[in-house]
C-alpha positions as CSV (number, residue, x, y, z in Angstrom):
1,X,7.3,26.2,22.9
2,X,4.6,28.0,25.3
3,X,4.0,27.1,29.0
4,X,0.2,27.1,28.6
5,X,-1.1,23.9,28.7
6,X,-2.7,22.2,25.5
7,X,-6.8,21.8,25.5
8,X,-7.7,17.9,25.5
9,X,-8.7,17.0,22.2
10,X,-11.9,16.2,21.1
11,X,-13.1,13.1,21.4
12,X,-15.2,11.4,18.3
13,X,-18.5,10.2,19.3
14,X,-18.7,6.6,18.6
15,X,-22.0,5.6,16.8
16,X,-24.2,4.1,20.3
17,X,-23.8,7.9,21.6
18,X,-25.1,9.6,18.2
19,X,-28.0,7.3,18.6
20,X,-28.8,7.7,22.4
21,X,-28.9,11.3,21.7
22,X,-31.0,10.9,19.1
23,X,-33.5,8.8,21.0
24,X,-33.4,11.2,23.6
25,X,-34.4,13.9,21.2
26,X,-37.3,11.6,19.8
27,X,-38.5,11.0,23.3
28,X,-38.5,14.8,24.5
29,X,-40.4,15.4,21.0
30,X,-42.7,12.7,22.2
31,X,-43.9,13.3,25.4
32,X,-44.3,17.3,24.4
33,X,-46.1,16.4,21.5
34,X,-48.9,14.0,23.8
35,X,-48.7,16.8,26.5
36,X,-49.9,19.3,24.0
37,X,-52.4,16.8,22.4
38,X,-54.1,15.9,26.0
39,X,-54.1,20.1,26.9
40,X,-55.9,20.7,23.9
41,X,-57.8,17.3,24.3
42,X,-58.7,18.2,27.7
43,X,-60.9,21.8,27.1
44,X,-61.5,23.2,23.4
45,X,-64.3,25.6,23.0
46,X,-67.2,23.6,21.4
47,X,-68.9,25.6,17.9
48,X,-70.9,23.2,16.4
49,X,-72.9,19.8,17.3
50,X,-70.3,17.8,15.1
51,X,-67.7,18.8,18.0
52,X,-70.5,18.4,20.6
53,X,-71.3,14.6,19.4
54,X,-67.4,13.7,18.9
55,X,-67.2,14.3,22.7
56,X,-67.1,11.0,25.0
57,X,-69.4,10.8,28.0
58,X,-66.2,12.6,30.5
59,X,-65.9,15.6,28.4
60,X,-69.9,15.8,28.4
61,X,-70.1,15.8,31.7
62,X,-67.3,18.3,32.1
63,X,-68.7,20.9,29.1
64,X,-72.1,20.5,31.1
65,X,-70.7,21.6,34.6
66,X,-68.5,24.4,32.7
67,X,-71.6,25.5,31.4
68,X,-73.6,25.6,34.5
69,X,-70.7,27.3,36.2
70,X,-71.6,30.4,33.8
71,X,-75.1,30.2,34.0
72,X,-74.8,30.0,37.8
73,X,-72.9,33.4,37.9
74,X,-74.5,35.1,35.3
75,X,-77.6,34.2,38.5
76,X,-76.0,34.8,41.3
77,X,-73.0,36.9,40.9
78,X,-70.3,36.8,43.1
79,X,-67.5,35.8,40.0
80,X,-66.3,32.7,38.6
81,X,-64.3,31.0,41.3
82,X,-67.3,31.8,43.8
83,X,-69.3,30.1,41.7
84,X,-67.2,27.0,41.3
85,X,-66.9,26.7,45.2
86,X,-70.8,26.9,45.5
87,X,-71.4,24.2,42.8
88,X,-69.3,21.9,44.1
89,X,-71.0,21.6,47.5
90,X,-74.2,20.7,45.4
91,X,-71.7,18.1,43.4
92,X,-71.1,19.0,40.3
93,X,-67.5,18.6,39.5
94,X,-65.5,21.3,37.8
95,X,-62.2,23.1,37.6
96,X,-61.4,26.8,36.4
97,X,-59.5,24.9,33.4
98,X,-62.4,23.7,32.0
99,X,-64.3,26.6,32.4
100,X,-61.7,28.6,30.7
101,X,-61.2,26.1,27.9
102,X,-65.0,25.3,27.0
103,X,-66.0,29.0,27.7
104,X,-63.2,31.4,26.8
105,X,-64.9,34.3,25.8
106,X,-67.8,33.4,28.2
107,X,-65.7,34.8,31.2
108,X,-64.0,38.3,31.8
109,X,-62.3,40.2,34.3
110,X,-64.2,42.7,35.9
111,X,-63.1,46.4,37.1
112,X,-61.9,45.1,40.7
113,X,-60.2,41.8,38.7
114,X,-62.0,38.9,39.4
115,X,-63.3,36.2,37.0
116,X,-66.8,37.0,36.2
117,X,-68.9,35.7,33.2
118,X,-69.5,38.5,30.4
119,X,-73.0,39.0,29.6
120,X,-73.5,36.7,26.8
121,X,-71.4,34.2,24.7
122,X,-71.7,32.9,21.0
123,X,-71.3,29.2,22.0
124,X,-73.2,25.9,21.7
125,X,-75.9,24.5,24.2
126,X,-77.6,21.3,23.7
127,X,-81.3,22.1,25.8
128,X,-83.9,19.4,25.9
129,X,-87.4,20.7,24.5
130,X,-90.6,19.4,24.8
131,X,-91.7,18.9,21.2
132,X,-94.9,16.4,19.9
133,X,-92.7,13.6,19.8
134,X,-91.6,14.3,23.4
135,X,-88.3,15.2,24.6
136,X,-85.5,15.8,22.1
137,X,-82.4,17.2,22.5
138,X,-81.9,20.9,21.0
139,X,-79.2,22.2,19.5
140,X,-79.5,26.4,20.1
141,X,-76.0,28.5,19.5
142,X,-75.5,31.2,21.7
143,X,-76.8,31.9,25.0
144,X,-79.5,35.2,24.1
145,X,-80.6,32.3,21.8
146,X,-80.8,29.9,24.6
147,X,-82.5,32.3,27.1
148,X,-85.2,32.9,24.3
149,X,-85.8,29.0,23.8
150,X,-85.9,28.1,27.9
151,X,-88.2,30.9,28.6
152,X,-90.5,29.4,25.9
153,X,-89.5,25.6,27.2
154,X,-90.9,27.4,30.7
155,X,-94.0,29.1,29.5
156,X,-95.1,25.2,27.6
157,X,-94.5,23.5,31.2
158,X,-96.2,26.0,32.6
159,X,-99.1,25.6,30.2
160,X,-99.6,21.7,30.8
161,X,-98.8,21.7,34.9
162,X,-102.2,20.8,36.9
163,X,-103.8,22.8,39.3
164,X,-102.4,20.2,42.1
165,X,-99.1,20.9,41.7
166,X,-99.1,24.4,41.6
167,X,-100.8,26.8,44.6
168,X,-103.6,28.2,43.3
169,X,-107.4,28.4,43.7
170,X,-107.7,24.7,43.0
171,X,-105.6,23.8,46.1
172,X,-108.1,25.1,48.2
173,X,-110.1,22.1,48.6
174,X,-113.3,24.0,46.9
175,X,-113.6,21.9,43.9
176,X,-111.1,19.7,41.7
177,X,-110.7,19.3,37.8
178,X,-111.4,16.5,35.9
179,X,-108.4,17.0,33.9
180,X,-105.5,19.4,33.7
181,X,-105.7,22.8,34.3
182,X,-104.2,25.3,32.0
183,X,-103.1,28.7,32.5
184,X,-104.2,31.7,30.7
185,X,-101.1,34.1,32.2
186,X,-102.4,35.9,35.0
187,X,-102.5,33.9,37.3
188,X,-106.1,32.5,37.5
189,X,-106.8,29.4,36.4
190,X,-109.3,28.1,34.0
191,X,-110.9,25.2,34.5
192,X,-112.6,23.3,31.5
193,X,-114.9,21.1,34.1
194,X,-115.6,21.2,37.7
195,X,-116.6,18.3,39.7
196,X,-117.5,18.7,43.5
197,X,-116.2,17.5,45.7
């Protein structure tokens, strides 16, 4: 017989062991299985206004401020993180996470590396537009889209302001209008009726 010494022989795993392991497994699957679903729950870049209006009221809100974030350094400049830090003293609430995850191919990485937005960005925007039956919400996809639907949003405000609120000749005490004034884009405005004052 040899000196070495025997290896201890396997012990047979009684049944309660088999089934601890098992529920361990099922619990690891679990928990990575609800971590994945809340990651993906969290930020998900929204296509259409089915996804939009499947949103609850948190991940609005959120989508909104990831939205302004872009808009805000597609303004100013200044990259992505600046613009989260400047936004937040005004109190809007955001993180970098859900600007990623809303907006992935809204943001880039510029020549020196920072987070910057890219110059435009196929996704969804809900604006609110002035229409005859008042203010309904807009569904407009992409953002040249958007810029071409808020700068005629801007030019119909514009059109229905009054003289009062605005500086122009009218607020220099000369005369006032019976009703609104209009504009006719260059920067005079036309009265309809004059009444002195």
């Amino acid at each position: 017989m040899s000196d070495r010494p025997r290896p201890p022989r396997a012990r047979r795993r009684s049944g309660s062991d088999r089934r601890a392991n098992r529920n361990a497994r099922t619990h690891c699957i679990a928990v990575l299985r609800l971590f994945l679903l809340l990651v993906l729950a969290i930020a998900r870049p929204i296509r259409g206004y089915r996804q939009y209006e499947s949103l609850n009221r948190r991940e609005r809100r959120s989508h909104d401020a990831a939205r302004q974030v872009i808009a805000y350094e597609r303004d100013y400049g200044g990259g992505i993180y600046h613009a989260i830090r400047d936004l937040r003293t005004k109190g809007v609430r955001v993180s970098i996470r859900s600007v990623k995850g809303y907006f992935p191919k809204a943001v880039t990485y510029d020549w020196r590396g920072r987070l910057v937005a890219s110059e435009s960005d196929p996704y969804l925007r809900v604006m609110k537009i002035l229409t005859t039956d008042g203010l309904r919400d807009v569904y407009v996809r992409g953002s040249r889209n958007a810029s071409i639907v808020a700068g005629h949003e801007a030019a119909v405000r514009n059109a229905r302001t009054p003289c009062s609120a605005t500086r122009s000749p009218c607020m220099s005490g000369v005369h006032r209008t019976a009703i609104a004034c209009s504009w006719d884009g260059t920067g005079a405005c036309t009265h309809p009726r004059r009444i002195p004052m």
